[in-house]
Short mmCIF file of the C-alpha atoms (twelve columns), coordinates in Angstrom:
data_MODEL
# 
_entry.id   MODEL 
# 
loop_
_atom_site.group_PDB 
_atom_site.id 
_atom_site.type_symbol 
_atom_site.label_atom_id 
_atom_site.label_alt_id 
_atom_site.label_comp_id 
_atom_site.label_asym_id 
_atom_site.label_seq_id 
_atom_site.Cartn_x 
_atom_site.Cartn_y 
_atom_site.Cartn_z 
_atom_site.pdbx_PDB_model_num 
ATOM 1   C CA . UNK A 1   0.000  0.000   0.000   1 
ATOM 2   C CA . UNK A 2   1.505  3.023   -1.036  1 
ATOM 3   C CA . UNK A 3   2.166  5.686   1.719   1 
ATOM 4   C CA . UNK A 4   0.678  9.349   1.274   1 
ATOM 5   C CA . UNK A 5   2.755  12.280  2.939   1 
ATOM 6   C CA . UNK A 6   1.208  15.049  4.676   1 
ATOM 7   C CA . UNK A 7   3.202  17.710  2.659   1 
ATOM 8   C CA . UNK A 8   2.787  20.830  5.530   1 
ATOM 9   C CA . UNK A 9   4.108  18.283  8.219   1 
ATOM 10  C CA . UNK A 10  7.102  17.594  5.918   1 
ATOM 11  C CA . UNK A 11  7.732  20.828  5.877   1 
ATOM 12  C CA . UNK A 12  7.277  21.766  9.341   1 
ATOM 13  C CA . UNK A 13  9.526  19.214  9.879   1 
ATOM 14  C CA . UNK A 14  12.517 20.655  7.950   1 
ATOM 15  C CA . UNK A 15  11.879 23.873  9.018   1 
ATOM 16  C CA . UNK A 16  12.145 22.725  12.875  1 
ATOM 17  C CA . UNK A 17  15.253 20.627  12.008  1 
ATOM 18  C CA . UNK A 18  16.789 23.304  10.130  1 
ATOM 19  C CA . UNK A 19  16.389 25.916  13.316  1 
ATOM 20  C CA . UNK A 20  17.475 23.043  15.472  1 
ATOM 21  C CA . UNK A 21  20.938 23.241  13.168  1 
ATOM 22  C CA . UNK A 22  21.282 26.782  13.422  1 
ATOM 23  C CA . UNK A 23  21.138 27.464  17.043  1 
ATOM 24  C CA . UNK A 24  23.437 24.347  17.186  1 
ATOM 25  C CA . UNK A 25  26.377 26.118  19.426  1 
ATOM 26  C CA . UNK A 26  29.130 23.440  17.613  1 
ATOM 27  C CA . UNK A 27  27.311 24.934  13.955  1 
ATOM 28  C CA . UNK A 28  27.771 28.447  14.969  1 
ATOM 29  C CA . UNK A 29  31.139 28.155  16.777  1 
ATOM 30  C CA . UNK A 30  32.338 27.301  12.815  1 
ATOM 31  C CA . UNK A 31  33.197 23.363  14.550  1 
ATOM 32  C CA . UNK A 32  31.331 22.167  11.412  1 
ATOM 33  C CA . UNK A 33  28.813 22.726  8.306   1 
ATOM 34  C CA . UNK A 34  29.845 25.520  5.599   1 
ATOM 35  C CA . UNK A 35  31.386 28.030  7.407   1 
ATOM 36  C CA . UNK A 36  30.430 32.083  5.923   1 
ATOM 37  C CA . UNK A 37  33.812 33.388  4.262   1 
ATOM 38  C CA . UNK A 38  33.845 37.459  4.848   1 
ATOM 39  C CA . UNK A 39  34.441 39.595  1.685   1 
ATOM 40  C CA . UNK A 40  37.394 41.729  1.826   1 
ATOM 41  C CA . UNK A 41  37.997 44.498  -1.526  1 
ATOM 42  C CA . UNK A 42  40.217 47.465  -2.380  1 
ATOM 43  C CA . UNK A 43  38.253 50.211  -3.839  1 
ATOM 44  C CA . UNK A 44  38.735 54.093  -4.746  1 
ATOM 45  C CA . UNK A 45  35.597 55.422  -2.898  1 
ATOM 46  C CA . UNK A 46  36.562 58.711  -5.412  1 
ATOM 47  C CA . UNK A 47  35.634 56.371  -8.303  1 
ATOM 48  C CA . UNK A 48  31.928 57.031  -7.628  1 
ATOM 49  C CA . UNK A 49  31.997 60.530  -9.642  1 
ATOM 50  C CA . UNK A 50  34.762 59.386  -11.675 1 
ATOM 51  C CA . UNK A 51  36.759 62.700  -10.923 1 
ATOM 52  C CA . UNK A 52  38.897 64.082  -8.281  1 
ATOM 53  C CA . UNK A 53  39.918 67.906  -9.007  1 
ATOM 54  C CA . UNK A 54  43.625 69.248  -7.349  1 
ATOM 55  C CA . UNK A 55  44.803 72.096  -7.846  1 
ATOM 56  C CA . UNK A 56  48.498 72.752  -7.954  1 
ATOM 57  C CA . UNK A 57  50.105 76.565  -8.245  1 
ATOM 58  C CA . UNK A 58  52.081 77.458  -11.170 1 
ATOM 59  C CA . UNK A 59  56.010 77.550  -9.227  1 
ATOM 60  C CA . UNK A 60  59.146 75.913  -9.029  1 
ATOM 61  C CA . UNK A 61  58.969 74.507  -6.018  1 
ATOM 62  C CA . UNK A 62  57.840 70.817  -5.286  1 
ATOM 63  C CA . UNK A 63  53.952 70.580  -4.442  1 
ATOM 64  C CA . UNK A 64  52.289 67.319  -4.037  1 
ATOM 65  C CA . UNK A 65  48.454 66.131  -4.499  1 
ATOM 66  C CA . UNK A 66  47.333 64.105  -2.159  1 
ATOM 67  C CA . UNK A 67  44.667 61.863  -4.169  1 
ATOM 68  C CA . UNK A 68  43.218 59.052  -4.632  1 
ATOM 69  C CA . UNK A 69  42.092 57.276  -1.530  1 
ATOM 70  C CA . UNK A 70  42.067 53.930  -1.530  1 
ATOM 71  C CA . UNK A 71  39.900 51.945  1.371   1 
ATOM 72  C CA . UNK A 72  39.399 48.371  2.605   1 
ATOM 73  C CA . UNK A 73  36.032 46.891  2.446   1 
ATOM 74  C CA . UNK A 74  35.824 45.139  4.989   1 
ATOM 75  C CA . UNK A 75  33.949 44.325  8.658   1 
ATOM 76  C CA . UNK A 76  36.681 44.767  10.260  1 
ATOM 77  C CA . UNK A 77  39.804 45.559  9.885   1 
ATOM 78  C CA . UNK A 78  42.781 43.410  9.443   1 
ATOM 79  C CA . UNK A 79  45.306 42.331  11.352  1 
ATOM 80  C CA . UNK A 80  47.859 42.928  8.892   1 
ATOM 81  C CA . UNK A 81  49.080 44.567  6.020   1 
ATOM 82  C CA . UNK A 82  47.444 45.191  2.435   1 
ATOM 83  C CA . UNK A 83  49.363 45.900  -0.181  1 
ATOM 84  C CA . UNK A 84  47.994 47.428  -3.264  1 
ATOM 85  C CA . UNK A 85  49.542 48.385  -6.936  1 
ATOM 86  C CA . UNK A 86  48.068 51.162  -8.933  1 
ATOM 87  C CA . UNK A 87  48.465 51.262  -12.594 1 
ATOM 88  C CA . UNK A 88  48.546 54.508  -15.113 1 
ATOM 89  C CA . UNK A 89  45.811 54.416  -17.195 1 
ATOM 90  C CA . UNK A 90  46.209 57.490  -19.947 1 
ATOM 91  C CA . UNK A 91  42.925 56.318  -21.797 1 
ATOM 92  C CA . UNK A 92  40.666 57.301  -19.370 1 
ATOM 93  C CA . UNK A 93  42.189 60.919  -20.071 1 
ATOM 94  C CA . UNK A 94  42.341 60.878  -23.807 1 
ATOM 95  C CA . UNK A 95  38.288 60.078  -23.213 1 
ATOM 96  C CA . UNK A 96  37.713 63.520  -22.458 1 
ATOM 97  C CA . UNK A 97  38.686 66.026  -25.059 1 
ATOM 98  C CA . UNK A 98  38.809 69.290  -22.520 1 
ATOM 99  C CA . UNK A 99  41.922 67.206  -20.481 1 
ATOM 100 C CA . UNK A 100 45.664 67.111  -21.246 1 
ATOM 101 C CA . UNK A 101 47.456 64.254  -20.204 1 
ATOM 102 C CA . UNK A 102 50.411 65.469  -17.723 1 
ATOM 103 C CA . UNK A 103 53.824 65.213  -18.998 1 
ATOM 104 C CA . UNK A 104 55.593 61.894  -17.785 1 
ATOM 105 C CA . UNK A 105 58.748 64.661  -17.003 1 
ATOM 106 C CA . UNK A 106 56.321 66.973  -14.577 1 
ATOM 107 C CA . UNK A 107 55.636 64.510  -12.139 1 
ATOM 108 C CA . UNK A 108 56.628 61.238  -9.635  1 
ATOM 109 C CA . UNK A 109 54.499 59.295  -8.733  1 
ATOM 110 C CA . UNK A 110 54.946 55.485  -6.503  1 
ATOM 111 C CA . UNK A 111 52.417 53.004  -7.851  1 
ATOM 112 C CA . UNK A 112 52.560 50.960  -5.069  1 
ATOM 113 C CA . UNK A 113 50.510 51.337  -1.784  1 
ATOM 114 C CA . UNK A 114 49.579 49.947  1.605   1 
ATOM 115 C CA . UNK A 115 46.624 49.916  3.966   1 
ATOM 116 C CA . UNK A 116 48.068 49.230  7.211   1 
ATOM 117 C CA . UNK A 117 47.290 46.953  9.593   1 
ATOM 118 C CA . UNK A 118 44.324 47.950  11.539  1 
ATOM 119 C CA . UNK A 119 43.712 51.005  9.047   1 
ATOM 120 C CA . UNK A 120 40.700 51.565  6.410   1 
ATOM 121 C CA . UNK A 121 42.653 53.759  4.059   1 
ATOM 122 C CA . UNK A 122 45.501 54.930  3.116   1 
ATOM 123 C CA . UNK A 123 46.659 57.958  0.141   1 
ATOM 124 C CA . UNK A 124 48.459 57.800  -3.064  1 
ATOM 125 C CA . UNK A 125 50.394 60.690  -3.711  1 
ATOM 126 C CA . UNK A 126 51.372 63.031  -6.307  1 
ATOM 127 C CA . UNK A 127 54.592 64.836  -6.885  1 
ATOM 128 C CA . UNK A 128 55.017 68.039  -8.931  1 
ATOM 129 C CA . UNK A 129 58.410 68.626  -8.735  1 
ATOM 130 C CA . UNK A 130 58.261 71.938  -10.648 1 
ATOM 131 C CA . UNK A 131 54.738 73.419  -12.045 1 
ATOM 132 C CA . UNK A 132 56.012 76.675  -13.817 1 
ATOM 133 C CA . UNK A 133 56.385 75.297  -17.211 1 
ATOM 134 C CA . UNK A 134 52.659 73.901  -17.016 1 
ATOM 135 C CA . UNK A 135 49.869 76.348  -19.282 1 
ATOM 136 C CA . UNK A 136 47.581 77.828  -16.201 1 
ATOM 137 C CA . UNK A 137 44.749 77.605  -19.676 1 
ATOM 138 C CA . UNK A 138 45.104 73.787  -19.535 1 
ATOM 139 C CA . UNK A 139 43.556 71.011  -17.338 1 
ATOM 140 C CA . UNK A 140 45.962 68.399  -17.407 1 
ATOM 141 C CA . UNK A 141 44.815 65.283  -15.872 1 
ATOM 142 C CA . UNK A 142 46.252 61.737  -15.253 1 
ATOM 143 C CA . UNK A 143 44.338 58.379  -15.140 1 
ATOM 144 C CA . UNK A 144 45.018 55.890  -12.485 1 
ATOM 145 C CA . UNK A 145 43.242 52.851  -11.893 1 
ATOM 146 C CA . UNK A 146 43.909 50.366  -9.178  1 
ATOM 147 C CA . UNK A 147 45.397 46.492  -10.703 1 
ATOM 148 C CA . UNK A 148 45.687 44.187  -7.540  1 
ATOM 149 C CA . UNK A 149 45.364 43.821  -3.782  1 
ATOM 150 C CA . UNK A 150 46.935 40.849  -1.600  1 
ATOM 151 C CA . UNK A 151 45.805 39.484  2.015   1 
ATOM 152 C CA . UNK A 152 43.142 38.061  0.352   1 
ATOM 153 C CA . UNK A 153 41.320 41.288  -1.217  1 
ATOM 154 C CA . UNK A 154 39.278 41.513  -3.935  1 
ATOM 155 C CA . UNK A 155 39.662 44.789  -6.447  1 
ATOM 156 C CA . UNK A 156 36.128 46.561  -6.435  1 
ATOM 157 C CA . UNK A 157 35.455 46.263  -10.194 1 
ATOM 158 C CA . UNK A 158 33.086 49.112  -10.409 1 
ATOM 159 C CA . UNK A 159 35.463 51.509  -8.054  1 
ATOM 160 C CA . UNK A 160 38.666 50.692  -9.502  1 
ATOM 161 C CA . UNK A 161 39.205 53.703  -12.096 1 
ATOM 162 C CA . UNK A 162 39.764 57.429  -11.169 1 
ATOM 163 C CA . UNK A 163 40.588 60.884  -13.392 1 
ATOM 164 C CA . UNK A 164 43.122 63.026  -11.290 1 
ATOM 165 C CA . UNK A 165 41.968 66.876  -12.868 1 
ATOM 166 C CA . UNK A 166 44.470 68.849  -11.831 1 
ATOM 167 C CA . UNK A 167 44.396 73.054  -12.759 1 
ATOM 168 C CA . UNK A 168 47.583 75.112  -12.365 1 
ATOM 169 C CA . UNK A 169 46.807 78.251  -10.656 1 
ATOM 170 C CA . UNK A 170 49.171 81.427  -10.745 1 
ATOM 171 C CA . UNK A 171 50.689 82.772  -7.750  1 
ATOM 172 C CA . UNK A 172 47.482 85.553  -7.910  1 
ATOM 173 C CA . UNK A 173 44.751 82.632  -7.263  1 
ATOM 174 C CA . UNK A 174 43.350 82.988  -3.538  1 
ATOM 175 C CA . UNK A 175 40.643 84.430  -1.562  1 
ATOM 176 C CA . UNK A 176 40.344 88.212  -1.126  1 
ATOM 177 C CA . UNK A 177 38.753 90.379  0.708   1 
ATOM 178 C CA . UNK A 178 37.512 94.419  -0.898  1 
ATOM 179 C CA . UNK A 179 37.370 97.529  0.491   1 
ATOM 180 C CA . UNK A 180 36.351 100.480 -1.270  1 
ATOM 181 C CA . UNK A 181 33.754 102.736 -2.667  1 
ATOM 182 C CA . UNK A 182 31.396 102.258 -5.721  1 
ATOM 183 C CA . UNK A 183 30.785 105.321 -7.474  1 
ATOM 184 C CA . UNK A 184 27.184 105.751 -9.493  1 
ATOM 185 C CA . UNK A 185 25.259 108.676 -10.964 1 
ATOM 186 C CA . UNK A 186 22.063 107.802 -8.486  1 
ATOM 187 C CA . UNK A 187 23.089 104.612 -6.352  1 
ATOM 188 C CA . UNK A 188 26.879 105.125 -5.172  1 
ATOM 189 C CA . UNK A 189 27.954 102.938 -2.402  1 
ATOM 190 C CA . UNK A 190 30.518 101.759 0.417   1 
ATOM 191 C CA . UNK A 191 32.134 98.587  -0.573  1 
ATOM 192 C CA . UNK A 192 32.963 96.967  3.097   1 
ATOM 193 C CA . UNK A 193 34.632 93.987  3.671   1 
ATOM 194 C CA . UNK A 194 33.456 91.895  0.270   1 
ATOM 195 C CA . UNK A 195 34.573 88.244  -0.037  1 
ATOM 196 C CA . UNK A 196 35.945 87.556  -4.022  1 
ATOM 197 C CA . UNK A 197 37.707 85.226  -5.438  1 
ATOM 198 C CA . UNK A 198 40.457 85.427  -7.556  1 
ATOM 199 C CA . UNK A 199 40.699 82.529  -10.045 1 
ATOM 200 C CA . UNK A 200 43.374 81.488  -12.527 1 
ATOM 201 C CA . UNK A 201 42.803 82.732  -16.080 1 
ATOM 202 C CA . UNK A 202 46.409 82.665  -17.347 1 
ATOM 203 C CA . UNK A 203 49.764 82.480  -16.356 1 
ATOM 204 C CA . UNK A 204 49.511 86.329  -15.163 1 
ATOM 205 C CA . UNK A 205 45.769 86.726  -14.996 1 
ATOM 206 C CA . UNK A 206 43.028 86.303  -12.722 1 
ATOM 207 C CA . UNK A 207 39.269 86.408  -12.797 1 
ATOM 208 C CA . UNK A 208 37.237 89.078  -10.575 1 
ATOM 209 C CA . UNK A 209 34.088 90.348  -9.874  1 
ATOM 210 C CA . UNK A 210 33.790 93.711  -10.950 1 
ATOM 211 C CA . UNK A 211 33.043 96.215  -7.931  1 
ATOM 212 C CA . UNK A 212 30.323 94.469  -5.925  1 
ATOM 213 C CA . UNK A 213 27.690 93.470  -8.766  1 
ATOM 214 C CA . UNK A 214 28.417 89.528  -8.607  1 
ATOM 215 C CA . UNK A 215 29.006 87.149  -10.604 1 
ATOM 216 C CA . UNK A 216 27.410 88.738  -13.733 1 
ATOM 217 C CA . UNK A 217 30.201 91.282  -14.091 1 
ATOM 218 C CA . UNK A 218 33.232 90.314  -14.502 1 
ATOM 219 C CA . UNK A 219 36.890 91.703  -15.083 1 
ATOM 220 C CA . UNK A 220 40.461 90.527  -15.652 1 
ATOM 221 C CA . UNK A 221 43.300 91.427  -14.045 1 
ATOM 222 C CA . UNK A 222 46.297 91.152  -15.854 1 
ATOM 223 C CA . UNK A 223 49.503 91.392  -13.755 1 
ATOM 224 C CA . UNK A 224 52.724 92.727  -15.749 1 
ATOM 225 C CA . UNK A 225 55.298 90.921  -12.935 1 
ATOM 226 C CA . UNK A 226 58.251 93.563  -14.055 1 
ATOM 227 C CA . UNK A 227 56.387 96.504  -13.014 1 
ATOM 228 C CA . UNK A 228 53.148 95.503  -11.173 1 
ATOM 229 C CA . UNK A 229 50.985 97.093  -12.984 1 
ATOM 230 C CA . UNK A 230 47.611 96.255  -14.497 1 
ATOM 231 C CA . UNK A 231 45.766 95.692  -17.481 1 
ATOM 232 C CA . UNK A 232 41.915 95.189  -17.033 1 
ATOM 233 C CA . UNK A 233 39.797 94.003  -19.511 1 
ATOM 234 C CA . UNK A 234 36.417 92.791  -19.559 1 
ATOM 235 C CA . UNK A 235 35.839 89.044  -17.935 1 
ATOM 236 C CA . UNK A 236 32.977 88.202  -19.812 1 
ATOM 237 C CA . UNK A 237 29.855 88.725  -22.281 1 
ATOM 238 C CA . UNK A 238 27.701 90.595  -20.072 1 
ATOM 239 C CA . UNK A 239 30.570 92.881  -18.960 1 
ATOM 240 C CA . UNK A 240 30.800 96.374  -20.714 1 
ATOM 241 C CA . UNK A 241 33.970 97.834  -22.275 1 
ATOM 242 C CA . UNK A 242 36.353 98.908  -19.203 1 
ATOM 243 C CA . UNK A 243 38.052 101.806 -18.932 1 
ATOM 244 C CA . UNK A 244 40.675 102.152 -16.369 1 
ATOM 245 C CA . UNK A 245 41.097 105.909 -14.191 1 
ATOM 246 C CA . UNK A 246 44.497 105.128 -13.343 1 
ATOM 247 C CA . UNK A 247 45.318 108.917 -12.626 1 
ATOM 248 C CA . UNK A 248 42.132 109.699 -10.798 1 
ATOM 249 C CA . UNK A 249 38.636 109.695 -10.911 1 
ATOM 250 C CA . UNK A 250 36.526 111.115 -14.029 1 
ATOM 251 C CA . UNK A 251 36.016 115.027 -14.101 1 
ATOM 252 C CA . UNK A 252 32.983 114.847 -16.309 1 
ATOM 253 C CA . UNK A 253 29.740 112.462 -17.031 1 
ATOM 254 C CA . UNK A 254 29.265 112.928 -14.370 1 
ATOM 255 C CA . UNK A 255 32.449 113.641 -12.615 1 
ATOM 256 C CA . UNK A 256 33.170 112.610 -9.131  1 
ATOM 257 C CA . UNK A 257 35.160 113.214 -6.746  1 
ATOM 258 C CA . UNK A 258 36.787 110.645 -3.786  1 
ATOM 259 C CA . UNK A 259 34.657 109.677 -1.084  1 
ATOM 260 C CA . UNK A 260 36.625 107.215 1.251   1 
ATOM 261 C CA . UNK A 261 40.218 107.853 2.751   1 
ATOM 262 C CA . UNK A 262 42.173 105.641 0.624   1 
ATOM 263 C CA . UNK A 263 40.691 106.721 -2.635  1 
ATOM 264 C CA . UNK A 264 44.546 108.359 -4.194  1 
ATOM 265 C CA . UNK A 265 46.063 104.825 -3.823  1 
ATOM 266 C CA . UNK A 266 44.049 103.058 -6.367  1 
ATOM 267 C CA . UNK A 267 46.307 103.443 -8.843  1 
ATOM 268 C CA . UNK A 268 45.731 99.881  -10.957 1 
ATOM 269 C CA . UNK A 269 48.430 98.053  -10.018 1 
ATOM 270 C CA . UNK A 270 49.091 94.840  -7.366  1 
ATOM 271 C CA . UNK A 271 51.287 95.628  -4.343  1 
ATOM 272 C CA . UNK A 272 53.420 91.894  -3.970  1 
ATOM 273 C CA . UNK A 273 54.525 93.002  -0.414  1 
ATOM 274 C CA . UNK A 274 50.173 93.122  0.850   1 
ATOM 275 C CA . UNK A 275 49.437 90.663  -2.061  1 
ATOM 276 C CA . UNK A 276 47.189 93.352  -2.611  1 
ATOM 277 C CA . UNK A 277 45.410 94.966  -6.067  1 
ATOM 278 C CA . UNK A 278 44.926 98.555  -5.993  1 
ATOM 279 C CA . UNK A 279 42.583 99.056  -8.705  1 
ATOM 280 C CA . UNK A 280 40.224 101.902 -9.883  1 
ATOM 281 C CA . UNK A 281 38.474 101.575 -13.055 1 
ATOM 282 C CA . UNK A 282 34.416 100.976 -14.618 1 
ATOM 283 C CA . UNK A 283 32.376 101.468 -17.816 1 
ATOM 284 C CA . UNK A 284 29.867 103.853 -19.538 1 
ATOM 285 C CA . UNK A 285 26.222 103.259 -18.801 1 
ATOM 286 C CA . UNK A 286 22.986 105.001 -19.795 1 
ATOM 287 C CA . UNK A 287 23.455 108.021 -17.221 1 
ATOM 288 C CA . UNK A 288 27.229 108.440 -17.062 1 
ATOM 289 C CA . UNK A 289 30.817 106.418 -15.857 1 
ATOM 290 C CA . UNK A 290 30.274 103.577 -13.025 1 
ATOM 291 C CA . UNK A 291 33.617 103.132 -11.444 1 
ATOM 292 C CA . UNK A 292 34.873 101.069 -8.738  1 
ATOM 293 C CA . UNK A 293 37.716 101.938 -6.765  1 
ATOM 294 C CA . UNK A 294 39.017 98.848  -4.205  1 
ATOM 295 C CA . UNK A 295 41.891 97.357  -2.267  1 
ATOM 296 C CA . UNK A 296 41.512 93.674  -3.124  1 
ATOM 297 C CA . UNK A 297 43.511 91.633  -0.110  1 
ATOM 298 C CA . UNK A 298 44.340 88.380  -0.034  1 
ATOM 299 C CA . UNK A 299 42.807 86.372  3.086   1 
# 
């Protein structure tokens, strides 16, 4: 006679035997069954945007980006060494058509890493030994990704590949703070204590706000480094022909004369020993001359 089996009991049945196993103290001491192996990678948490921007100033003197960081996935960390090799991977620059691969000759870099023992990350590092022949108008870039790990790591496959951007700034390129006066035919103006920035435009030339109307106005300051003096020229589209009042301020439409106590030494031109720019100069507009006259110092 053939047997018929209740198929909920069977199942109730594994299901109690299969708890029994588990809360077995011999299964979960790892003194038998499977045991769980942990997953230990190497990844380049940076690899997630695909980019990591450095900037680097435009001297002869040695300067060194700190980038990528490289991490251990892992629970916990281990109780020894992991040693890691990076590769150089120029493709991943010659992708993008606005980046310039970094001369081999401009830089040193070890391939080679470690995570030490009891550590999550660790730093590979870049060495510019001498930045003054790089073009401040180029983004130079190099492409790294990471080739092997040891103790047992995996290489995180989809964080393994990273673009170093790296801009060369001139010695200009910093934060700054204004002080001056904004002179308008109807809405003149104290310019107090206004945070600008001054950003790399060439190897001589830095971006700037014009006066203290933003973003939307901007000028260039051109630095001759024989005299000191300036050339300013418009910064972009939406900024009006510039004319600069190196002598003083205009006589006529309208005319004006100086209205805060440091007015006569705006002379357009950048004082090295205050990293300071000394500038007076504006453009026409419907009613007459709007001219700015500051003392842009570096933070």
């Amino acid at each position: 006679m053939k047997r018929k089996i209740n198929l909920s009991i069977a199942c109730a049945a594994l299901a109690f035997a299969l708890t029994g196993c588990l809360k077995d103290k011999g299964f979960e001491n790892g003194e038998y069954g499977v045991p769980v192996v942990e997953k230990k990678a190497i990844s380049i948490p940076q690899a997630v945007n695909g980019t990591i921007a450095a900037g680097i100033f435009s001297i002869a003197e040695p300067q060194t980006i700190a980038a990528p960081i490289y991490a251990l996935e892992a629970i916990n960390p281990l109780s020894s060494d992991v040693n890691v090799q990076f590769a150089l991977k120029p493709s991943l620059v010659a992708a993008d058509p606005d980046l310039t691969l970094l001369p081999a000759d401009k830089y040193q870099i070890n391939l080679s890493g470690k995570i030490k023992a009891g550590k999550y990350v660790d730093t590979l590092k870049i060495i510019v030994p001498d930045a003054s022949g790089l073009d401040p108008t180029q983004t130079y870039a190099l492409g790294l990704e990471l080739v092997s790990a040891d103790n047992g790591c995996q290489i995180a496959a989809n964080m393994k590949e990273v673009v170093i951007k790296i801009v060369i700034k001139n010695i200009y390129d910093a934060d700054y703070t204004s002080n001056g006066y904004f002179y308008h035919p109807t809405a003149a103006r104290t310019i107090e204590d206004l945070h600008k920035t001054a950003a790399t435009v060439g190897p001589n030339s830095v971006l700037v706000d014009l006066g203290d109307l933003g973003p939307g106005f901007q000028a260039i300051f051109t630095i001759d480094p024989a005299t000191n003096e300036l050339t300013i020229t418009p910064g972009n589209a939406g900024t009006p022909a510039i004319v600069m009042f190196t002598s003083g301020l205009p006589a006529s439409t309208p005319g004006y004369t100086a209205q805060w106590a440091r007015s006569a030494e705006c002379n357009n031109t950048y004082d090295p020993v205050t990293k300071s720019f000394k500038v007076r100069y504006g453009y026409m507009g419907g009613s007459g001359y709007r001219v700015t006259e500051e003392i842009i110092t570096r933070d």
